[in-house]
C-alpha positions in Angstrom: 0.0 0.0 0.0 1.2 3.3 -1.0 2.1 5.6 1.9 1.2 9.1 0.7 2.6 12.1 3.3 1.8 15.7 2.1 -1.9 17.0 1.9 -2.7 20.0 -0.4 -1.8 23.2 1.7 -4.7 25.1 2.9 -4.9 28.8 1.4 -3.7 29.7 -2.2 -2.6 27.8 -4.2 1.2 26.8 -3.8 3.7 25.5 -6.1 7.8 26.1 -5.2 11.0 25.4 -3.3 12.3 28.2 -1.1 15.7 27.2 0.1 17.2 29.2 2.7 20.7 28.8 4.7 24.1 28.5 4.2 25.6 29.7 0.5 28.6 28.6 -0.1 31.4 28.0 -2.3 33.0 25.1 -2.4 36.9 24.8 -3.9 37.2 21.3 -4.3 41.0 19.9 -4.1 41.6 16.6 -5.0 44.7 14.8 -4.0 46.6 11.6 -4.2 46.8 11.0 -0.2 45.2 13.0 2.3 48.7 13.7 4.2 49.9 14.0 8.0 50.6 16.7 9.9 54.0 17.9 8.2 53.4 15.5 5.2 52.9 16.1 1.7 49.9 15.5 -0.8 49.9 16.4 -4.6 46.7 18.5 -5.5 45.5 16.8 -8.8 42.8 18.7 -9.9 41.1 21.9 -8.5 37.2 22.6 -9.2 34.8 25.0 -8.0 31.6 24.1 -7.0 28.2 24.8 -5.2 27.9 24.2 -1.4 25.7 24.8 1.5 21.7 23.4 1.7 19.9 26.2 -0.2 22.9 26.0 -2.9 23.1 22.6 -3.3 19.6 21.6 -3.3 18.4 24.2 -5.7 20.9 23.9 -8.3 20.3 19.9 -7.9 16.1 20.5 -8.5 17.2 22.7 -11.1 19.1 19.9 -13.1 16.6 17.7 -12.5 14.3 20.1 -14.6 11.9 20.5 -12.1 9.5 23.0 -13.5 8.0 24.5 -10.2 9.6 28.3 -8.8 12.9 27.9 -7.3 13.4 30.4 -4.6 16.9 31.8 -2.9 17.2 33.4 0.5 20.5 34.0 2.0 23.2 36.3 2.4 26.4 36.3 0.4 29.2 39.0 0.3 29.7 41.6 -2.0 32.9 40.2 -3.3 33.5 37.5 -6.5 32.3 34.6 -4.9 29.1 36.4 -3.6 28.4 37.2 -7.7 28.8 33.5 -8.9 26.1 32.3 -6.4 24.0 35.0 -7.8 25.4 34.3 -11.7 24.6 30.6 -11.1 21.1 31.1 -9.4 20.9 33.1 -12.3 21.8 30.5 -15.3 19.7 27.8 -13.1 16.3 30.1 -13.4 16.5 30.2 -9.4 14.8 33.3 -7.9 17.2 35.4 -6.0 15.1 38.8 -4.9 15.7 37.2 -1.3 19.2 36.0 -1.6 20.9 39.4 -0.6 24.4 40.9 -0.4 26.4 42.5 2.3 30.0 44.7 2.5 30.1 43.3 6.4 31.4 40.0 5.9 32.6 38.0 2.9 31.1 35.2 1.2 31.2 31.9 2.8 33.7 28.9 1.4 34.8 26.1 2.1 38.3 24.0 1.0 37.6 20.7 0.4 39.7 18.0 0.4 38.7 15.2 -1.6 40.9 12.3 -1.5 41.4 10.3 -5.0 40.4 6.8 -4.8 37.7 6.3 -2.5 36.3 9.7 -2.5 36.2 10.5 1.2 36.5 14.2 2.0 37.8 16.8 4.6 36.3 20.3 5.2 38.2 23.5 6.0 35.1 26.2 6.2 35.2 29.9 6.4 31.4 31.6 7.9 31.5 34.6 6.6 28.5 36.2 5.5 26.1 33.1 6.7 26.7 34.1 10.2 25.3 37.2 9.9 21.9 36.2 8.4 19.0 36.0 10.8 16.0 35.3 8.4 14.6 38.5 9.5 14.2 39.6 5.9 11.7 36.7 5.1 7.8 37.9 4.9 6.4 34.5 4.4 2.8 35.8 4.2 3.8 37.3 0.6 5.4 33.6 -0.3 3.3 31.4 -2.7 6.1 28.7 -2.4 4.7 25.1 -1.5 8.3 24.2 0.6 10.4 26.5 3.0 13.7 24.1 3.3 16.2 25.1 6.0 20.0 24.0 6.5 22.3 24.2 8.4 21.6 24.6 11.7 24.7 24.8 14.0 26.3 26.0 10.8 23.9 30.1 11.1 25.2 31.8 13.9 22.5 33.9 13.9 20.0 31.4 14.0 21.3 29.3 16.5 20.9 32.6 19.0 18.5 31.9 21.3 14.8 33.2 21.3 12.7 33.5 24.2 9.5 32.2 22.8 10.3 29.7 20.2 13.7 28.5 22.0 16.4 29.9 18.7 15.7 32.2 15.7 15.7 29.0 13.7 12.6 27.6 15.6 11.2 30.9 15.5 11.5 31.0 11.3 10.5 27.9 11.0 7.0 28.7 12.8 6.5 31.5 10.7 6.9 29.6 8.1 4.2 27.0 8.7 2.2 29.8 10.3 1.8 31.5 6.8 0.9 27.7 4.7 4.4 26.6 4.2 5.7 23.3 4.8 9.0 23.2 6.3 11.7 20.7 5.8 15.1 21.0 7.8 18.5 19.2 7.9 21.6 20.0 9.9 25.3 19.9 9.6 26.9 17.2 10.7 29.7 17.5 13.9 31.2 15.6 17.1 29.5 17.6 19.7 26.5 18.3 22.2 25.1 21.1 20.6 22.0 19.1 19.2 20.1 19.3 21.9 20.4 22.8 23.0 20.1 24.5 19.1 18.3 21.7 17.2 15.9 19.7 19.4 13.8 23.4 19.8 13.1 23.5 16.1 11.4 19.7 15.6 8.2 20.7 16.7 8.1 23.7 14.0 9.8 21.0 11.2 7.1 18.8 9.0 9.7 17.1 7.2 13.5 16.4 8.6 15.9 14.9 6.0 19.4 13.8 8.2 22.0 11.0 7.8 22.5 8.6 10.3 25.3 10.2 12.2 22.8 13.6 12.6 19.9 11.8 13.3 22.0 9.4 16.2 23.0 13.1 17.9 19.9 14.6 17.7 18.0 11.1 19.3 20.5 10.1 21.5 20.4 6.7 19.9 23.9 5.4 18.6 22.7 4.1 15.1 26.8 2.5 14.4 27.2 -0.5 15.8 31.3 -1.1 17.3 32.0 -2.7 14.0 30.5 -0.3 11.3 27.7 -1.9 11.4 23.8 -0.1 10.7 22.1 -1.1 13.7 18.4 -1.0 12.2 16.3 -1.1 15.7 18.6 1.6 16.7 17.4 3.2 13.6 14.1 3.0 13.8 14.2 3.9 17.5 15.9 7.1 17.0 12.9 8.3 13.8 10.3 7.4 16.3 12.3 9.6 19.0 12.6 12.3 16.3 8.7 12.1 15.8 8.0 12.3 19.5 10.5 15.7 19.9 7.6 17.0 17.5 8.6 16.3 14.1 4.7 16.9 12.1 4.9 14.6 9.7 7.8 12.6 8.1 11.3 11.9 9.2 13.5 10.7 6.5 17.3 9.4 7.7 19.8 8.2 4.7 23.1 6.4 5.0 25.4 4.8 2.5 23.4 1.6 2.5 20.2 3.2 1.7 17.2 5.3 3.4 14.7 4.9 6.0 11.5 7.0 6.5 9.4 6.7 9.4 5.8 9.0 9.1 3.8 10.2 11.7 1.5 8.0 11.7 3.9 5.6 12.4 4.6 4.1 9.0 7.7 3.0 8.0 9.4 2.9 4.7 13.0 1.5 4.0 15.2 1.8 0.6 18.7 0.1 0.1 21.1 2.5 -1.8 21.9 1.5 -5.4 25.3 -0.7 -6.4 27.4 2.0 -8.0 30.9 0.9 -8.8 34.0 2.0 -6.5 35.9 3.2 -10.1 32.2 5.5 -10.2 32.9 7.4 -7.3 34.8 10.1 -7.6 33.1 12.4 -4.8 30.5 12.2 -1.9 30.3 16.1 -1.4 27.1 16.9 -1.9 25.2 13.7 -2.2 23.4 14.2 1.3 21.8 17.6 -0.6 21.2 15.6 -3.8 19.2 12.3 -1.5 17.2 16.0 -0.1 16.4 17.1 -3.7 15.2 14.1 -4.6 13.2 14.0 -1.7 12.0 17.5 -2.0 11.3 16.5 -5.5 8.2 14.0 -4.6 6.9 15.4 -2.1 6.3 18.6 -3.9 4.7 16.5 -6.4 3.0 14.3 -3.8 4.1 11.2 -4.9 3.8 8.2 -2.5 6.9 7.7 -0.2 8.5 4.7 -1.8 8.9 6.2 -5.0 10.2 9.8 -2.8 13.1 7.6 -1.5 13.8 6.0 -4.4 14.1 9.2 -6.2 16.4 10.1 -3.4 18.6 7.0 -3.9 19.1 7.4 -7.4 19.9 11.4 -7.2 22.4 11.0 -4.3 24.0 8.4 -6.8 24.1 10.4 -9.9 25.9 13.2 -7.6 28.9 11.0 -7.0 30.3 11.3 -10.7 31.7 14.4 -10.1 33.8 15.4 -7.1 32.1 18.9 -6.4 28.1 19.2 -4.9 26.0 19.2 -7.5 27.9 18.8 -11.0 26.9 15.3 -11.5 23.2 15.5 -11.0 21.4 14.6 -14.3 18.1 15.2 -15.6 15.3 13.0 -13.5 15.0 10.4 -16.1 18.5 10.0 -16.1 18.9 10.1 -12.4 16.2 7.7 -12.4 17.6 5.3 -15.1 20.5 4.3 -13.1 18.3 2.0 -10.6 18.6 0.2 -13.7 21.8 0.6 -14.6 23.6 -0.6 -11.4 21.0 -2.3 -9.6 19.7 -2.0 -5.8 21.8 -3.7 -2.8 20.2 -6.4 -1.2 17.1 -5.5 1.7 17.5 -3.2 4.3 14.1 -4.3 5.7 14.6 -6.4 8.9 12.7 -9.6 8.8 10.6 -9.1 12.0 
């Protein structure tokens, strides 16, 4: 039986993405070795590329060809970097009237390290002009957009101030949000610490859909999802999406991992979707691929498809974004997102037995 989530907004009609967050350019650095301290590694190639939530997600709908508004809120520097976000929302068709400049800080960038081989990456990130933005420029009642998306918290100074009503400025935009028809979807960054609880945990109950990996999702629940060996630990899993929906979560909570995706919905359904069989020599990056899974997500539940065929579509979008080493050069067109299910074929079940 199909497991349909999003009911038609009350109101106006809505159609549209409004991402909002971290912009972000990524230099991507790829290297033979990732070195010691005091060691050497040879830079082999050196790329520039989209980064943060907002960035990466839009761009990645974008090469889909979705066909509903894209919308960009932000803040970027006045500087070069800040003027190819703007020349790329541009190119992409993505609306930027709320994706504004500033002289106060400069843009935001990160260096990433992406080692050849096996693809795994290191981050070396500069704030800038994201930890200045506050959302306070956002009039949601004049928004026709169907989806507000948020990330990252803990990465938005700003937001992660706290507010005496709604806990932080991120709970509090996220309310508004839903207050004036939108639905809201959040993810966070992912870090070793215990800010989760203080600066994340308030914004759940003001957060219909929340898209993590398995690491975020363990932090935020309390529940260690790894088990000593690597292993996923799937009750863990499920435990920590049924904490997630209990901390006030509205509707869906969607967690992905490199073996595949779980959703758990409010009502307590549960949905689960291996990851597809893509060939090491394939893999030549895995920035980005936790924004592409989103976009695919996004994607459906825009266009209220069942939740199967939403995780799916977030499978095969995460694995179309690992061709190229920066965020969101290798996504594809949907068809030919979609067509590599095909293509490589799905790992085995996720789905425990009981």
């Amino acid at each position: 039986m199909a497991v349909i989530i999003s009911k038609p907004n009350k109101g106006p009609s809505r159609a549209g993405v409004l991402a909002a967050g971290n912009w972000i350019v990524d230099e991507v650095k790829t290297v033979d070795v990732y070195p010691a301290v005091e060691k050497l590694a040879n830079i082999q190639s050196q790329t520039l590329g989209t980064g943060g939530a907002p960035y990466n997600v839009l761009v990645d709908l974008a090469r889909l060809g979705a066909t509903f508004p894209l919308l960009a809120a932000g803040l970027v520097g006045s500087d070069a970097f800040g003027e190819r976000i703007l020349n790329d929302c541009r190119e992409a068709k993505i609306d930027t009237r709320l994706l504004k400049t500033t002289n106060k800080a400069p843009t935001s960038y990160t260096d990433v390290i992406t080692e050849a081989g096996n693809g795994r990456r290191t981050f070396f990130h500069f704030r800038g002009a994201n930890a200045l933005w506050d959302g306070s420029d956002l009039d949601f009642s004049k928004s026709k957009a169907k989806l507000f998306h948020l990330g990252y918290l803990l990465l938005l100074d700003a937001l992660d101030q706290p507010d005496k009503k709604y806990g932080t400025r991120g709970s509090a935009l996220l309310a508004k949000a839903q207050e004036a028809g939108l639905k809201t979807s959040l993810d966070v960054i992912t870090e070793d610490s215990d800010r989760y609880a203080k600066y994340v945990v308030p914004a759940l109950k003001y957060t219909d859909y929340l898209v993590v990996n398995e690491h975020e999702a363990g932090k935020i629940s309390g529940f260690k999802i790894r088990q000593t060996d690597g292993a996923l630990d799937t009750v863990s899993l499920r435990h920590a999406a049924g904490a997630l929906l209990q901390m006030g979560i509205r509707e869906l909570v969607v967690i992905h991992f490199p073996e595949g995706a779980f959703a758990r919905t409010r009502k307590g359904e549960d949905v689960w979707q291996s990851s597809l069989k893509v060939p090491q020599k394939h893999i030549v990056g895995t920035a980005g691929a936790g924004d592409a899974f989103a976009a695919g997500i996004l994607f459906g539940l825009h266009e209220n498809w069942d939740l199967s065929r939403c995780l799916m579509n977030g499978i095969c979008v995460a694995a179309s974004s690992l061709s190229e080493p920066s965020c969101t050069a290798g996504v594809k067109p949907l068809a030919a997102c979609q067509a590599l299910a095909k293509k490589y074929g799905v790992r085995s079940s996720l789905e425990p037995s009981d």
